[in-house]
N, C-alpha and C positions, 0 to 999 in steps of 0.2 A: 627227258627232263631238261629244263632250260635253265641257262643259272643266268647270271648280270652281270654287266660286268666288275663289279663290289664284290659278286661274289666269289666270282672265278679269280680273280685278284688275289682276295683271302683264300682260299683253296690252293692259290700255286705259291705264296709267299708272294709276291712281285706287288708292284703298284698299278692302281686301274691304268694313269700314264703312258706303261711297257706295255700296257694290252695296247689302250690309245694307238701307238707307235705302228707294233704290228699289226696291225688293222692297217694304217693307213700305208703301211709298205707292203701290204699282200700277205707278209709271213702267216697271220696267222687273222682269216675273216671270217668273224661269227655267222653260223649258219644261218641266222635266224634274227629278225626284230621283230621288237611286242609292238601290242596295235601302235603303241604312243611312237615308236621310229627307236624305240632303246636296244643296244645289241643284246642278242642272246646266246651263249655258247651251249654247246652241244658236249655230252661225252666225249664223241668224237674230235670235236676239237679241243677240248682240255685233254686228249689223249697225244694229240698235235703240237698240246701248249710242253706238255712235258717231255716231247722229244728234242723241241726248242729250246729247251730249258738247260738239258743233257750234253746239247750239243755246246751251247751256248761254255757249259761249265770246265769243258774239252777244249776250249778255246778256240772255237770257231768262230769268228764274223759272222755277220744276218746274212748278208749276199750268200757265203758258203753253204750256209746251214739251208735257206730257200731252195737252193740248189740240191742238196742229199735229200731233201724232201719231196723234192718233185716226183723221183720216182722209186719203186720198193714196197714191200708193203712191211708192217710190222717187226713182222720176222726179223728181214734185214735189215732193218734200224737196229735193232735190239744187239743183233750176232756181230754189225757195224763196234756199235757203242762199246760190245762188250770188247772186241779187239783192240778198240781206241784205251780204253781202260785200263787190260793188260799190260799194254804199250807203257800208260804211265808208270803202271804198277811195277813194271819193270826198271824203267828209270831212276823209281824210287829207291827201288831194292837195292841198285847200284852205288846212289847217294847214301845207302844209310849204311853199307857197306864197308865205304871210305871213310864214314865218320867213326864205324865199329872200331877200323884199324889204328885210329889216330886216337879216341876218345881216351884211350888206358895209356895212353902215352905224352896225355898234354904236358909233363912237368920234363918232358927230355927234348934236347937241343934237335932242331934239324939243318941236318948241312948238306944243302941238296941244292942242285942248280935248281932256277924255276922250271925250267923243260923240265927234270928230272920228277918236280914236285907234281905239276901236271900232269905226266906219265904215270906216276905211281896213284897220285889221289884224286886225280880229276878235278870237279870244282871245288872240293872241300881243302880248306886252307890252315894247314895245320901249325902255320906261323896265331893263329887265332887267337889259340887259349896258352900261348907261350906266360904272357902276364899275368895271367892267373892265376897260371902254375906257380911262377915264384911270387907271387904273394902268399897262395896257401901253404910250401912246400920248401920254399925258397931258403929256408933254415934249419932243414932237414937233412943229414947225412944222405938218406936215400934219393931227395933231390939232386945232391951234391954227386954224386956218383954216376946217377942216371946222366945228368950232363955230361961227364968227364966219357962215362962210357960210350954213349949213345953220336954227339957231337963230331966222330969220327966215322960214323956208319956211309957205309956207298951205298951207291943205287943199290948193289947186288945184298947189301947185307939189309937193308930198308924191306925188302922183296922176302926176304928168306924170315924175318923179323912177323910180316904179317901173314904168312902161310903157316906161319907155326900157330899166331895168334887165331886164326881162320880155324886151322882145324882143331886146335883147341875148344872152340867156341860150339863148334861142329859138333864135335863129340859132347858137351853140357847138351846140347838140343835131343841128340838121339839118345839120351839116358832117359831123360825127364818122358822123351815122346812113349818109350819100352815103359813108362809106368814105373818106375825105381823111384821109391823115396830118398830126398836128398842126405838123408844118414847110412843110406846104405852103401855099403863098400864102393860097389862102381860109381856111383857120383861123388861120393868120400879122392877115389882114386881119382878122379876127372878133375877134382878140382887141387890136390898135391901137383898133378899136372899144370894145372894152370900158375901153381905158385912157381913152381920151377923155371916153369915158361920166364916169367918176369924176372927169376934173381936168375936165368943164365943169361937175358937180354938187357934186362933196365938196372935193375940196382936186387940187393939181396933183401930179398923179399918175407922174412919171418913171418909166423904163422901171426903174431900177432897186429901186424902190420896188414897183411893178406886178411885178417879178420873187418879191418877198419875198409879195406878195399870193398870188400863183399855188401859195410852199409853203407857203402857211398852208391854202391850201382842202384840201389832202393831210396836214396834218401837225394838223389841229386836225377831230377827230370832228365835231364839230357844222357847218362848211363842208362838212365829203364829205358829210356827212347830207343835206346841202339839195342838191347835185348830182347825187348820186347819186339823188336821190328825183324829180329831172327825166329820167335816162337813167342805166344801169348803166354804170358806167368816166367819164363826166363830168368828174370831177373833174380825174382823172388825166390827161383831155384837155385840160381849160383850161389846167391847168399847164405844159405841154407847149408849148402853141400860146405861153401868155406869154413860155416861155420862150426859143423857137424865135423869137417877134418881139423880144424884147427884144436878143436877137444878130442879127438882120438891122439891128435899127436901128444896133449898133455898128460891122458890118461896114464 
């Protein structure tokens, strides 16, 4: 079957123009013209267009992408791409990592050389949402603490601060993964953990306060981001577990 190039355009997202393009740099030349001289692409080459496409999205130049395409079949484009993928996937996992460790911390001082900051968080900069902090927070005892307490922390207590927070977090994932409804004792327990975590670190943490924590990680996009980027639904679990223990404490 022969498509045009209008259609294979619409077919890949792109514009006839990018076909234009590679066509006239080699990347990518229709197998085929209708009687009238118009291109014609092939399966095969819309199979070409979207390895270009993949590569393209992977951030490869034309020149590089021409080049992995010369030779290989398939297969190895595919096992290629999915490694390249990986790669990012990895990357990201590290970036939302550093954002997990800082995001429950944005209203507390940091006193860290820059090396220190970059050793600890890499590109995420946790001087960010310093002003934010004290505008939402900024007349809040627990604000107020959290500075006093935190503003003094070294590399080595910064480090100790977010392996607590890590395996805290760790632990919310493998409850929820075991199938445990989030009123049930061990997520109940997982998250008294969590609250402890924050009044032995940040500020003292009441359960009612710990409650308002739980619908900010649901009610503010950049908290689901970070949970959701450890387990799908996450979030909706911490929330749930804080919430289910902040009522067993009152019971």
């Amino acid at each position: 079957m022969g498509y045009s190039v209008g259609e294979a355009a619409r077919i890949a997202g792109v514009t006839v123009r990018t076909l234009h393009h590679y066509d006239a740099i080699g990347l990518l030349v229709p197998s085929g013209r209708t009687a009238a001289g118009y291109r014609s692409y092939s399966d095969a080459d819309l199979d070409r267009l979207r390895r270009v496409l993949a590569y393209r999205e992977l951030g490869f130049v034309l020149d590089d992408i021409a080049g992995i395409l010369a030779g290989g079949d398939p297969a190895d484009h595919l096992r290629r791409q999915r490694e390249l993928l990986l790669g990012q996937r990895g990357r990201l996992d590290r970036m939302l990592a550093a954002v997990e460790r800082e995001l429950e911390a944005v209203e507390m001082g940091i006193d860290l050389t820059q090396e220190e900051k970059f050793e600890l968080f890499g590109d995420f900069d946790p001087d960010e949402y310093s002003e934010e902090a004290e505008r939402r927070w900024g007349g809040t005892d627990a604000y107020k603490q959290s500075q006093e307490r935190m503003r003094g922390f070294t590399k080595q207590d910064w480090s100790a601060f977010m392996a607590s927070q890590d395996a805290v977090h760790r632990r919310f994932a493998e409850v929820m993964a075991d199938g445990v409804a989030p009123d049930d004792e061990r997520a109940m327990d997982v998250a008294e953990e969590h609250r402890q975590h924050i009044t032995k670190w940040c500020y003292d943490c009441t359960y009612e306060i710990h409650r308002g924590l739980g619908e900010m990680y649901v009610a503010d996009e950049r908290f689901t981001a970070v949970y959701e980027g450890i387990a799908a639904g996450l979030a909706q679990f911490v929330r749930d577990a804080i919430a289910a223990n902040a009522s067993r404490a009152g019971a």
